[in-house]
N, C-alpha and C positions, 0 to 999 in steps of 0.2 A: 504494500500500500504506500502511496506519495506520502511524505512527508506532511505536508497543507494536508491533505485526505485525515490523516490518524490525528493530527491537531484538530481541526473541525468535530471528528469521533468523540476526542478526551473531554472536548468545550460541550458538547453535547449531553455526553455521562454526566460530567459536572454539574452541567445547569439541572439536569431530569433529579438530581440528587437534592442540590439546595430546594430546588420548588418541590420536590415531595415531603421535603421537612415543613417547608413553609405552609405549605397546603395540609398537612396529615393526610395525603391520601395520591388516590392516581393524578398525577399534572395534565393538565393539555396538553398534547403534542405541538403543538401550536405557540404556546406558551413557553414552551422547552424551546425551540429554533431560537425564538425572539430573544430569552436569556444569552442562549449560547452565539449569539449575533448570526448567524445563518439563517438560508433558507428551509421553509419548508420541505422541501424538495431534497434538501441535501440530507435533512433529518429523516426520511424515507428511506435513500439510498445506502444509509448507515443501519436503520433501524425498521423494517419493512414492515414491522408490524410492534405493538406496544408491551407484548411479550417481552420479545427483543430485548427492548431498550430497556425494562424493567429488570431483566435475569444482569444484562450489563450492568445497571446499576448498584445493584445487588452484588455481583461478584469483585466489581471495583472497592466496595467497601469492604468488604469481606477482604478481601487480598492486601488490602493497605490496611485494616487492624491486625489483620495477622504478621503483616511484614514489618510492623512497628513495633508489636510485641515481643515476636524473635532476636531485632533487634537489642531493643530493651532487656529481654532474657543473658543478650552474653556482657551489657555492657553495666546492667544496673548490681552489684549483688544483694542489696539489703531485698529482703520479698516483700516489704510491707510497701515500700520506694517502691519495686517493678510495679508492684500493683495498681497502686495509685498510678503513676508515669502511665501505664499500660490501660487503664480504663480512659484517663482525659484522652489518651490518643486517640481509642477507638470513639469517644465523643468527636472529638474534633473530625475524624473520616467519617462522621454523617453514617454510623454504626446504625442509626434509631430508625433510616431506610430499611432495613431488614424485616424489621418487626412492623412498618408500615405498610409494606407492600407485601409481607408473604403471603397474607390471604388470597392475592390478585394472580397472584403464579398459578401457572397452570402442570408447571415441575418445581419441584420446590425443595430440591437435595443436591447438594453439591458432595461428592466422597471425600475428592481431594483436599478440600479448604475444611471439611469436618474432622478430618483427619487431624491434618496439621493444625487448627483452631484448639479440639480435643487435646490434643500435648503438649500445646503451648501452654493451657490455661491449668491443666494437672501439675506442671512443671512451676507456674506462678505461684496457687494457691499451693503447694507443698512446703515452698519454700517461704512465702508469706509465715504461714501456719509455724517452720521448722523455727522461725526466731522467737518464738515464744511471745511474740505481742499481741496475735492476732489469735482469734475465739477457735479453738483445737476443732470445732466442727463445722469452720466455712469448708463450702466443696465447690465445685468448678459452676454446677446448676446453680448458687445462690448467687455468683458475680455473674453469669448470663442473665438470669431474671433479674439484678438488680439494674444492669445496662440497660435492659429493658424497657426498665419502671425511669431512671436517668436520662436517655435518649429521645423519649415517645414527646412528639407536642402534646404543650398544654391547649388546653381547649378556650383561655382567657384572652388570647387575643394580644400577647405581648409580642412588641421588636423580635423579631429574630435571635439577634446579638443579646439581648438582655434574659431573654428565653435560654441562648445557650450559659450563657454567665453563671444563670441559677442551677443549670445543670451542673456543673461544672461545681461550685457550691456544695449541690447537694453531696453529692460525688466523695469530696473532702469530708464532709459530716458522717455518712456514712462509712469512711475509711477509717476515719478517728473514732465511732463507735465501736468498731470491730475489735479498733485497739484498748478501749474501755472497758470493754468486756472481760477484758483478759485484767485487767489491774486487780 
């Protein structure tokens, strides 16, 4: 694929991301080009149907919280650090896509990225858990559901930016209770 071709692609991904946060739900295809400053047309020939563009979307964030996490796995050692480090990240790669549009998938399992997502988060939460600050029975299910409950629009109507903030917020509260727990 051209070079201009995959940039118009990523600008595409991008925008179908931020306006699925913005919106809580499926964007306009129409609404996606005009973000990503392209034509309609060119949003077609990338994404032929709204599947498509949804499983991309999808798999972009998936792929960039797991590649930030991996990261973060060789470079952070304290586990209560990766963790934290490793959930803002996945806020910040528009993670909360996942849980907005799975219902809309009409395939809705990736092996590969469950694979590697599964090891990465067995590998945090152990080592979180091994330093003794954090509650001996967080597991891997209680920081996917909590990204969950973190990521998802609220339904009040705030800024974007101010929306991710509180996320973001929350996030810390909840990491420092984990560690509260344990005092």
């Amino acid at each position: 694929m051209r070079a201009d071709a995959l940039k118009n692609r990523q600008r595409l991904i991008e925008a179908a991301i931020e306006l699925i946060l913005d919106v809580g739900g499926d964007p306009a295809r129409d609404a996606i080009a005009e973000r990503a400053g392209v034509g309609i047309g060119t949003l077609y020939r990338h994404f032929p149907d709204q599947q498509s563009l949804l499983h991309a979307a999808v798999r972009h964030v998936l792929e960039a919280s797991i590649a930030a996490g991996e990261t973060l796995l060789a470079e952070v050692p304290d586990g209560v650090e990766l963790l934290r480090q490793y959930m803002h990240a996945a806020l910040e790669n528009g993670i909360g896509v996942v849980n907005i549009v799975h219902p809309l998938l009409e395939r809705r399992d990736w092996p590969d990225l469950r694979a590697r997502a599964g090891s990465l988060l067995q590998s945090m939460v152990q080592r979180a858990v091994q330093t003794g600050r954090v509650r001996g029975d967080l597991s891997e299910r209680d920081v996917v559901f909590a990204m969950i409950r973190f990521a998802r629009p609220l339904a009040v109507g705030l800024p974007a930016a101010e929306e991710r903030a509180l996320a973001h917020r929350h996030l810390d509260v909840y990491i420092d209770g984990l560690c509260a727990a344990r005092r």
